[in-house]
C-alpha positions in Angstrom: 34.5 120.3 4.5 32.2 117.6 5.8 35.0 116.6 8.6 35.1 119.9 9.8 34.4 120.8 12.9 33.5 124.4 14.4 34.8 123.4 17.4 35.6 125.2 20.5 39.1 125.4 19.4 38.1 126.8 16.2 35.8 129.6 17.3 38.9 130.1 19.7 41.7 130.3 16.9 39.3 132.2 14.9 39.1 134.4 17.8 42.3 134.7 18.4 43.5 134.9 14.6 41.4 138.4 14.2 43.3 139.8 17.5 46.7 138.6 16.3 46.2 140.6 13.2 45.0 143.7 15.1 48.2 143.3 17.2 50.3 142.7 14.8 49.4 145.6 13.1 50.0 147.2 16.2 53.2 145.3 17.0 54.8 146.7 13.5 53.8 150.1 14.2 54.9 149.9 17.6 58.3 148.2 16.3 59.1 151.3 13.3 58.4 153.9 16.2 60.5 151.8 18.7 63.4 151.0 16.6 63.5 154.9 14.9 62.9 156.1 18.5 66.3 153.5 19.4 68.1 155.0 17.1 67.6 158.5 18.0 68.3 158.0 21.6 71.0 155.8 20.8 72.5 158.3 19.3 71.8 161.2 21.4 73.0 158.8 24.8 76.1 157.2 23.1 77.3 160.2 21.2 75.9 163.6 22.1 75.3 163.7 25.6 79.0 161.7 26.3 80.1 164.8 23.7 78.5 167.4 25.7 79.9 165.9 29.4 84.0 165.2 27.8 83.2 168.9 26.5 82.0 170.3 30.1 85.2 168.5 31.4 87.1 169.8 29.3 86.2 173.3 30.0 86.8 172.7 33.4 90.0 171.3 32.6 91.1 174.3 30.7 89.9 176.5 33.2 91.8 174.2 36.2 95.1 174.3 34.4 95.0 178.5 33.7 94.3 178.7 37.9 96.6 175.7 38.4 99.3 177.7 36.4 98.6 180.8 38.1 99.7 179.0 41.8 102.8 177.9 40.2 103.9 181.5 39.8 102.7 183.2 43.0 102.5 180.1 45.2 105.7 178.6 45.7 105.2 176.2 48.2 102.2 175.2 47.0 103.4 171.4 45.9 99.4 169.9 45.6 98.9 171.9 42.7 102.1 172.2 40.8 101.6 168.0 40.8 97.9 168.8 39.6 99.6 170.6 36.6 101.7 168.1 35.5 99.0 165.8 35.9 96.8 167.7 33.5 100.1 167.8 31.4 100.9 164.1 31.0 97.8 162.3 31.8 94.6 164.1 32.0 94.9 166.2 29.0 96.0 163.0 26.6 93.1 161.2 28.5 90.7 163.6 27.5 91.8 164.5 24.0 91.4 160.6 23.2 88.1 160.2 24.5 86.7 163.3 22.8 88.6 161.9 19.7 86.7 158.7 19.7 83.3 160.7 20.4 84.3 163.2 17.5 84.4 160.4 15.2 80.2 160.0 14.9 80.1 163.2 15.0 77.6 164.2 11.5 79.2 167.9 11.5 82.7 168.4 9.9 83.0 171.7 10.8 82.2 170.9 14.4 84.9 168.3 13.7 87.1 170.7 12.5 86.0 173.0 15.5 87.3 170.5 17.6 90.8 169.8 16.0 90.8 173.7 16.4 90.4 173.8 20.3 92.7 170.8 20.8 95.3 172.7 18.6 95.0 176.4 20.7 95.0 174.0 24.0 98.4 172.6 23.1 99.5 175.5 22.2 98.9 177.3 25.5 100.2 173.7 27.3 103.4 175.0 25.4 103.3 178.6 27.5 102.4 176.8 30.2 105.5 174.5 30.2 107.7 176.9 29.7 106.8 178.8 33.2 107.3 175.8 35.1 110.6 174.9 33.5 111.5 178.8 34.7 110.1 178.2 37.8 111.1 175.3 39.5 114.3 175.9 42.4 114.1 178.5 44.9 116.2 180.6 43.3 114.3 180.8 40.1 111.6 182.3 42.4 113.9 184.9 44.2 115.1 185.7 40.7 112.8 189.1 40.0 113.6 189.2 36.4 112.0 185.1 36.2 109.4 185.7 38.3 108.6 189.2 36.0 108.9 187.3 33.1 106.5 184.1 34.1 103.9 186.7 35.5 104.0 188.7 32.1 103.2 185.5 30.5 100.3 184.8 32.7 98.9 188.3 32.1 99.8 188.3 28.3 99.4 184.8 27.1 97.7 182.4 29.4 94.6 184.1 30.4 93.9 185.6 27.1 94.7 182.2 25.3 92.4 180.3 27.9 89.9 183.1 27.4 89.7 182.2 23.8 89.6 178.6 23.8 86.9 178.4 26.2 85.2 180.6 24.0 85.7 177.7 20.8 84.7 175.4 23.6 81.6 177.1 24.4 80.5 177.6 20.7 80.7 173.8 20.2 78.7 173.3 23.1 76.2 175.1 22.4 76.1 173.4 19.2 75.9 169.9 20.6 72.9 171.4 23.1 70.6 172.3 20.1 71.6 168.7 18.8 70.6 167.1 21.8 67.3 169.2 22.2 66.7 168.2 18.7 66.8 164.7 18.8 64.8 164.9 22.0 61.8 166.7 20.5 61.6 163.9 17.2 61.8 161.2 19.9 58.7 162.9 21.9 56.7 163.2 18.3 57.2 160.1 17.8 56.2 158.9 20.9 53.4 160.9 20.5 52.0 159.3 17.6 53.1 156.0 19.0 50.6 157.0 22.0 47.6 158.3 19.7 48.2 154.5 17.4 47.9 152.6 20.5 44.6 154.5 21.6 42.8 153.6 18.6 44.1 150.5 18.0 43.3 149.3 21.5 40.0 150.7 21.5 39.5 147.8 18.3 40.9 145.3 20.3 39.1 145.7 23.4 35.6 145.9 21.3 36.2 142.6 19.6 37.5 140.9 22.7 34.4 141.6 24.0 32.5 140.7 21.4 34.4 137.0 20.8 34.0 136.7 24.5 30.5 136.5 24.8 30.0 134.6 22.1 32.3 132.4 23.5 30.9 132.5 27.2 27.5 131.1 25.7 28.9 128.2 23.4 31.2 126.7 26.8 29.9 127.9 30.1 26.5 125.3 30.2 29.3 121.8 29.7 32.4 123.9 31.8 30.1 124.0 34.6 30.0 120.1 35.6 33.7 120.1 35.2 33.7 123.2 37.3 32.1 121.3 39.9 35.1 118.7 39.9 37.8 121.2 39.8 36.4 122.8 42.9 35.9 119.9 44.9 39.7 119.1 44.0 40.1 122.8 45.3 39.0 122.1 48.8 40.9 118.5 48.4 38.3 116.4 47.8 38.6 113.7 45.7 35.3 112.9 44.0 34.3 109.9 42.2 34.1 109.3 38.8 30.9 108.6 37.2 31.8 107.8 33.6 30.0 111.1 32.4 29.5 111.2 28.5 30.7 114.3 26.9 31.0 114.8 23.0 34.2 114.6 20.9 35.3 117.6 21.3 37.4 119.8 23.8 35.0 119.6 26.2 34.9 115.8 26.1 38.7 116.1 26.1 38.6 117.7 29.2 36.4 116.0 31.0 39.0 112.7 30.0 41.7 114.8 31.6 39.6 115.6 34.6 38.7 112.2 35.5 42.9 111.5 34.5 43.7 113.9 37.4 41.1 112.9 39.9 42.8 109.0 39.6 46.0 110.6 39.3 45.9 112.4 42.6 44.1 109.4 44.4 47.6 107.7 43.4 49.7 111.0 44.3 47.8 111.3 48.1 48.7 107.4 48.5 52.6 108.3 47.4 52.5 111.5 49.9 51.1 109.3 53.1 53.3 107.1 52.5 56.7 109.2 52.0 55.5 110.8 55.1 55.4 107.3 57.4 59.2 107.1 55.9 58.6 104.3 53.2 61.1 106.2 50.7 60.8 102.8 48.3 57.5 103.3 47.8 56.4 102.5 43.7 54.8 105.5 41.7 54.0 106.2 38.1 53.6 109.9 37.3 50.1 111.0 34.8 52.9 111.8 32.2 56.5 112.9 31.7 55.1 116.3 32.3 53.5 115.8 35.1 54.8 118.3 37.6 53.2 117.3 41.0 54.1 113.5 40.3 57.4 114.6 38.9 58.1 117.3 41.9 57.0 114.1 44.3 59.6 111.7 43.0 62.4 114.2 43.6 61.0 114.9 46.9 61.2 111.5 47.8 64.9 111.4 46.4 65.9 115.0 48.3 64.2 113.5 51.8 66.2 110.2 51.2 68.9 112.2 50.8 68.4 114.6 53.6 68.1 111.1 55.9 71.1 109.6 55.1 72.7 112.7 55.4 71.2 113.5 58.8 72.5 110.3 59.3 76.2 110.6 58.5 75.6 113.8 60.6 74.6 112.4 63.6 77.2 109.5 63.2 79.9 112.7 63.0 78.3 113.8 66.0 77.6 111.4 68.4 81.5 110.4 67.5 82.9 113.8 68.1 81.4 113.8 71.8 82.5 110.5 72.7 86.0 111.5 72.0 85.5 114.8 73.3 85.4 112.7 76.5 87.9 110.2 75.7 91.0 113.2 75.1 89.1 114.9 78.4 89.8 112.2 80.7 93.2 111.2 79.3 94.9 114.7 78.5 98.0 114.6 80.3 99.7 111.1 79.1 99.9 111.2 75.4 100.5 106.8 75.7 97.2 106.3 77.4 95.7 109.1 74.8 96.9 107.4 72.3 95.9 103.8 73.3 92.2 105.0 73.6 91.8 106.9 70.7 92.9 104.0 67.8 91.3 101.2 69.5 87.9 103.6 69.9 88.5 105.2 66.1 89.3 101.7 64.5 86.0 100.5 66.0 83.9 103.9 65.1 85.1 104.2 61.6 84.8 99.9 61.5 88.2 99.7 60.1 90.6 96.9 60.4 94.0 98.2 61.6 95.5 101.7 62.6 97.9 103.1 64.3 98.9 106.5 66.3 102.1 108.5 65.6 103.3 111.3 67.4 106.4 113.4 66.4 109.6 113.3 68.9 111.1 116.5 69.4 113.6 115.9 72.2 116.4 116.6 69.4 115.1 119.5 67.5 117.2 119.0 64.6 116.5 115.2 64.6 112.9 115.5 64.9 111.0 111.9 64.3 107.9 110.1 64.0 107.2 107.5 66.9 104.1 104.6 67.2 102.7 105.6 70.3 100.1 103.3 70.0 98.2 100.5 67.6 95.3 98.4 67.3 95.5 94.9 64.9 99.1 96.8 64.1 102.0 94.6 63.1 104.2 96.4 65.7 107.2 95.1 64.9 107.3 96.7 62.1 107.8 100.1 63.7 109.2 98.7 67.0 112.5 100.0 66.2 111.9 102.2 62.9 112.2 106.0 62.9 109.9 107.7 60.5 111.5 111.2 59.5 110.0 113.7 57.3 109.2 113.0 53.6 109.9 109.3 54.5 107.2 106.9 53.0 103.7 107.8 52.9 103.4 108.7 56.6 106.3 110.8 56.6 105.0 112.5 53.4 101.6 113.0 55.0 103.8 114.9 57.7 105.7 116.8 55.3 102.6 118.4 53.5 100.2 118.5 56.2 97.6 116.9 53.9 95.2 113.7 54.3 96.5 111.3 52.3 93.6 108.7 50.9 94.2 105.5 49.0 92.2 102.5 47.3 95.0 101.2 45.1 97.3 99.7 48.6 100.7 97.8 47.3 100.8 94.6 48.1 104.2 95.1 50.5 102.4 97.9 52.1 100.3 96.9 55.1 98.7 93.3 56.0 95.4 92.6 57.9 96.5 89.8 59.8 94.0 87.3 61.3 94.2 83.5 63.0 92.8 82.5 59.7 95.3 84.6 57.3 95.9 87.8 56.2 95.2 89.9 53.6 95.7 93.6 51.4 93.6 96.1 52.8 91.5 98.3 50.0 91.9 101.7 51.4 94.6 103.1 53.6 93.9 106.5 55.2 96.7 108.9 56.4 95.4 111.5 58.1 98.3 114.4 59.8 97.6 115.5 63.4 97.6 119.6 62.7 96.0 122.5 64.9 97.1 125.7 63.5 99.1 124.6 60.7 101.3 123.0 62.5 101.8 118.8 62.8 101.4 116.7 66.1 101.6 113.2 64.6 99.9 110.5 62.3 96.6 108.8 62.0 97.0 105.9 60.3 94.1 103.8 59.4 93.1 100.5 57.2 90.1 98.4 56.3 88.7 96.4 53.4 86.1 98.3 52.6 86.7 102.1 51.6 86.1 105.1 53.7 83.1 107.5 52.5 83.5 111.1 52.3 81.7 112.0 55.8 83.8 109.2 57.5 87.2 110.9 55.9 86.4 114.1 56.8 85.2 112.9 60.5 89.0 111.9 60.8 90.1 114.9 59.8 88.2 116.5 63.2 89.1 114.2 65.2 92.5 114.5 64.0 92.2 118.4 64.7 91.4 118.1 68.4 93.6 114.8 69.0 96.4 117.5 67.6 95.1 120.6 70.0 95.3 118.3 72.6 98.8 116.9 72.3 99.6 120.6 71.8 98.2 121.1 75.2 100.1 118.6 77.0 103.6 119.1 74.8 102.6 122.8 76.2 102.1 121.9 80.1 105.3 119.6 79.7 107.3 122.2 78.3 106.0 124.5 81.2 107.1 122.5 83.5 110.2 122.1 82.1 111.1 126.1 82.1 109.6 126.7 85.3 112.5 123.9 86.6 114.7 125.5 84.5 114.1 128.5 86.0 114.2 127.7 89.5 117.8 126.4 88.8 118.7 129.3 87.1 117.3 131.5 89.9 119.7 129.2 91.9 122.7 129.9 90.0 122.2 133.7 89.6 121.7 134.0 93.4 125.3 132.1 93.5 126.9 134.2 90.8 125.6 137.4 92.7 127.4 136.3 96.0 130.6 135.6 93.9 130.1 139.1 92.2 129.7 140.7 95.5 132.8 139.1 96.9 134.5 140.1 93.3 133.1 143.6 94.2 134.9 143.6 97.8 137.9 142.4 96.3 138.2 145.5 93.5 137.2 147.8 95.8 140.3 146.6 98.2 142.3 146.7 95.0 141.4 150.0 94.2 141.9 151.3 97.6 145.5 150.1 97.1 146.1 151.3 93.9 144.8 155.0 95.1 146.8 154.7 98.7 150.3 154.1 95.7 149.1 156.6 93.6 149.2 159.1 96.5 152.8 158.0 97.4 154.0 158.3 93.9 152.6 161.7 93.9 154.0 162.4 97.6 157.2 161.3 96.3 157.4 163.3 93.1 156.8 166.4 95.0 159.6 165.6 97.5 162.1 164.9 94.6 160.9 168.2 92.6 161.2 170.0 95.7 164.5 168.8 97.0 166.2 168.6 93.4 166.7 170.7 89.9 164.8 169.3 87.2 165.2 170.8 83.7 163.0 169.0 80.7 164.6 169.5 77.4 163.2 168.8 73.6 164.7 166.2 71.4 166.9 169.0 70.4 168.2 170.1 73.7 166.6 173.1 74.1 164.8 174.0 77.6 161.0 173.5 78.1 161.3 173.9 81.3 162.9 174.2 84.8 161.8 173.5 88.4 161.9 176.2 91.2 165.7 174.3 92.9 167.3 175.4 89.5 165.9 179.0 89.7 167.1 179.0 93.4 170.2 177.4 92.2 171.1 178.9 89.2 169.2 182.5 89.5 167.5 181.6 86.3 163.9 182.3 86.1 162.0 180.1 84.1 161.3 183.4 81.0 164.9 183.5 80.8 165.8 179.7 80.2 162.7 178.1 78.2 163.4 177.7 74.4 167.4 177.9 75.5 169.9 175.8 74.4 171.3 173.7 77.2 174.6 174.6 76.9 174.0 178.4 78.0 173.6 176.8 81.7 176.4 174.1 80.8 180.2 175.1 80.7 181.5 171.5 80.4 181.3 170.5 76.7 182.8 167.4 76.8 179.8 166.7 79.6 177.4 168.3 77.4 178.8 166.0 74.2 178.5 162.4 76.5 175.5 163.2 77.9 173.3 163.8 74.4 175.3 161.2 73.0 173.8 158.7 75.6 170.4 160.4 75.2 170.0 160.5 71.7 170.8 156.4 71.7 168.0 156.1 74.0 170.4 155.5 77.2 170.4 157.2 80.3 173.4 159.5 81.8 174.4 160.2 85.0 177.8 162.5 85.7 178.4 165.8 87.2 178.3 168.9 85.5 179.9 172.3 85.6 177.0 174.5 85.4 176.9 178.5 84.9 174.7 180.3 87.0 173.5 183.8 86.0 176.3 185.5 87.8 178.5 183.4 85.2 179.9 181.4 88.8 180.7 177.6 87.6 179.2 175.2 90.2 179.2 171.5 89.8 175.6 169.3 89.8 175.4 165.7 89.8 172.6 164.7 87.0 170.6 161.8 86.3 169.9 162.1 82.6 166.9 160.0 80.4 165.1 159.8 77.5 161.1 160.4 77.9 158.2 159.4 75.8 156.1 162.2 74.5 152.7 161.1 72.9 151.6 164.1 71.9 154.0 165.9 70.1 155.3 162.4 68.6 159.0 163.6 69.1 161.7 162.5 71.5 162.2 165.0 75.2 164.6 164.2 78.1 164.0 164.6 82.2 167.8 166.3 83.7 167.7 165.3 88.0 170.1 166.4 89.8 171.4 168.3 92.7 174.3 170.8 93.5 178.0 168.9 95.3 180.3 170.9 96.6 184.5 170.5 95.7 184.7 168.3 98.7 182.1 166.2 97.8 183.7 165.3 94.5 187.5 165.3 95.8 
């Protein structure tokens, strides 16, 4: 006991001990109340109230499906809610049964479980009624069918409203049930809170007299020695840095504190010193933090670390940037010859990046289905090496770098790869960068690059841009080329449609002379036909030698009208049958005929014609029919 020391520590802890006690008095009181009022809310949020809403729904759902129903019988065309019904059917229904299922389960009342299975149970069973009138009613004719649509509105009146009737009724009865829980388990939570309330009161009252009474007690023992260190901490307030002059304190806190004072006041002395000279740029500046703790020395060092960072990378920025405007300038002034272009660019970008070699492909395209990479230009390249070589797609790394449309970056070069060639040797490079020439996902060409010492990320990804606009400008010229190229290709095409329109015009003249013929023959065939069915008989016969028909001569000839001879056999007007006999012979092979014939007029006179006889092609019947020309000779004609 002699070593101890009532200390400001001690009438602190002994302080604090007492108001621990009092709180956690309070905490455990405070804890019971919370953790039975947990419980009761729990239960009332996870299980009653969810019960109550799936209930509510459910009511509505019942309620939805007897209207729903009801459209399906007296609205026909109603589509919207016959597919609502057969929602509720298949989905809804089996949604809602299995969340009510899962509430059910923590349910404490059987017979409101029981209740439950009940109302599922009546539910189903009027889903059963209800599925029967929409398999009645589903064509249009189900609905003109009176004795259906009788039948499916009798069970509407008789079963579905009084069934939904009384399972709402079941529903509401467990509803109000689960109400009266809930309102329960609301009113013990409010008691409890309550007393809760009333506990706090009291207790707080205790705590906030013995605060008071430990702080002034307290206040006395520590304000008279606080005060000089007081002083110093408000100096260091208004950032002054006062001296220290080796005050003596006591071994205890206060002396501790005082030791910690003086600590800071050197410490900051140190930490100003470090902050001037960060801010004059000297980011290798030496400094010690107070402690591993110490936050403002601690927060300085990574300050220093973030602004040496932020140089270097205001740095690399400015690098990226001054090089993207100097060849911004360089593909301005050489956009419309892609050698010159090229030539600029990789002897500028080698000596940007400091590489050692690189070279500039762009893809050939004057064969579309033999496109190729071509060297366009080089700097410190072995040329001949690609002189006369033809890189295609996929084909070594360059051609791969064209087939994926992806940089390609490497620091493990093969030895047969590339050589940096100088008058004093040559030698493997240590990184090789192959960067595709793509705007819009489509590839231009190559970069190609090489050096001995590896590219960092910000100089790799400076390439890539460069890449991008050295690729939208080849695009551009490629473009204005290939304009140029139509709009030659189009004045020879004008050209050669304005020559093919004179030789169509002169095709034109020619037809219509043609046609001009062709109609001036037509008219004389016609004129012709008419003067041979004028000046001769004509009689048309079927493939069986009966009469179609007969011309006006043979009615004038023969005294035949045309009602007395069509459908006749020809040998009513024929009296010669060994004529008759020779001349279908010779038609019926397909030959023509030519004799005379004694022909019968009406008067039963024989007079003698001279025929022309021949087979004719009939298309639409599909059958064979015969032409008869010929003319009345007298005896003296034929003697």
């Amino acid at each position: 006991m002699k070593n101890f020391r009532f200390t400001i520590g001690n009438k602190i802890l002994g302080g604090f001990i007492t108001l621990i006690l009092i709180f956690i008095v309070y905490a455990g009181i405070t804890i019971f109340t919370v953790s039975q009022n947990s419980n009761l809310t729990a239960t009332n949020s996870n299980v009653i109230k969810p019960s109550l809403t799936s209930i509510k729904d459910f009511n509505l759902l019942i309620i939805r499906s007897k209207m729903l129903v009801t459209n399906w019988v007296y609205l026909q065309s109603n589509e919207t809610d016959k597919e609502s019904l057969q929602a509720i059917h298949e989905e809804e229904y089996p949604a809602m049964k299995e969340k009510i299922s899962a509430l059910k389960e923590n349910w404490e009342d059987e017979e409101q479980k029981l209740e439950m299975d009940t109302v599922f149970t009546e539910f189903e069973e009027l889903m059963g009624v209800q599925k029967e009138i929409m398999e009645s009613l589903v064509t249009f004719e189900d609905y003109e069918d009176p004795i259906v649509k009788f039948m499916a509105s009798e069970s509407i009146e008789r079963e579905v409203i009084p069934r939904t009737d009384t399972v709402i009724a079941h529903l509401n009865e467990i509803l109000v049930e689960k109400q009266n829980e809930s309102e329960q388990y609301e009113a013990e939570v409010l008691e409890s809170s309550n007393s809760l309330r009333n506990t706090s009161i009291i207790l707080g009252i205790i705590f906030v007299v013995l605060g008071l009474i430990g702080a002034f007690w307290l206040a006395t023992s520590i304000t008279k020695p606080v005060n000089y260190i007081k002083d110093i901490i408000v100096k260091l307030g208004k950032g002054i840095l006062p001296e220290n002059n080796d005050r003596k304190f006591g071994n205890d806190e206060i002396g501790e504190m005082a030791v910690a004072v003086g600590q800071l006041v050197d410490g900051l002395k140190d930490t100003s010193y470090f902050a001037e000279n960060i801010g004059n740029g000297k980011y290798d500046s030496d400094y010690e933090p107070l402690s591993e703790e110490d936050v403002l020395g601690n927060a300085l060092i990574n300050m220093r670390g973030n602004l040496r960072k932020v140089a270097e990378e205001d740095k690399k920025r400015n690098w990226s940037t001054e090089g993207l405007a100097m060849f911004g300038d360089i593909l301005r002034k050489n956009n419309d010859n892609i050698s010159l272009l090229s030539d600029d660019i990789i002897s500028n970008l080698v000596k940007y990046t400091k590489s050692n070699q690189g070279g500039i492909f762009v893809i050939n395209r004057e064969d579309d289905d033999d496109p190729f990479l071509e060297l366009t230009a080089c700097y410190a390249w072995d040329k001949k090496k690609y002189l006369e070589q033809k890189i295609y797609e996929g084909e070594g790394l360059t051609g791969q770098a064209w087939l994926e449309g992806e940089t390609i970056y490497m620091t493990e070069v093969p030895q047969d790869y590339v050589m940096i060639t100088s008058g004093l040797g040559e030698a493997n490079p240590n990184s090789v960068l192959i960067v595709p020439l793509k705007v819009n996902d489509e590839i231009y060409g190559i970069i190609e690059l090489a050096s001995f010492n590896e590219f960092a990320e910000h100089e790799r990804e400076f390439v890539e841009k460069i890449a991008e606009n050295i690729a939208s400008t080849i695009s551009s010229v490629k473009i204005n080329e290939r304009t140029s190229k139509l709009l030659e290709e189009s004045r020879e095409m004008t050209e050669q449609m304005r020559s093919q329109e004179e030789e169509m015009r002169q095709n034109m003249e020619e037809l219509q002379a043609t046609q001009e013929e062709m109609e001036r023959a037509q008219r004389e065939r016609e004129d012709k036909e008419k003067i041979i069915n004028y000046t001769n008989m004509m009689v048309e016969l079927d493939g069986s030698f009966y009469i179609n028909s007969i011309n006006n001569v043979v009615s004038d000839k023969l005294g035949y009208s045309s009602s007395d001879l069509n459908g006749s056999e020809l040998s009513k007007i024929v009296e010669s049958k060994d004529s008759l006999k020779s001349l279908k012979g010779s038609l019926e092979a397909g030959k023509t005929w030519s004799g005379v014939v004694k022909m019968k007029n009406k008067s039963g006179e024989i007079v003698n014609a001279q025929f022309s006889c021949g087979p004719l092609s009939s298309q639409d019947s599909g059958g064979s029919s015969y032409l008869m020309i010929g003319a009345i000779v007298s005896n003296e004609e034929l003697s």
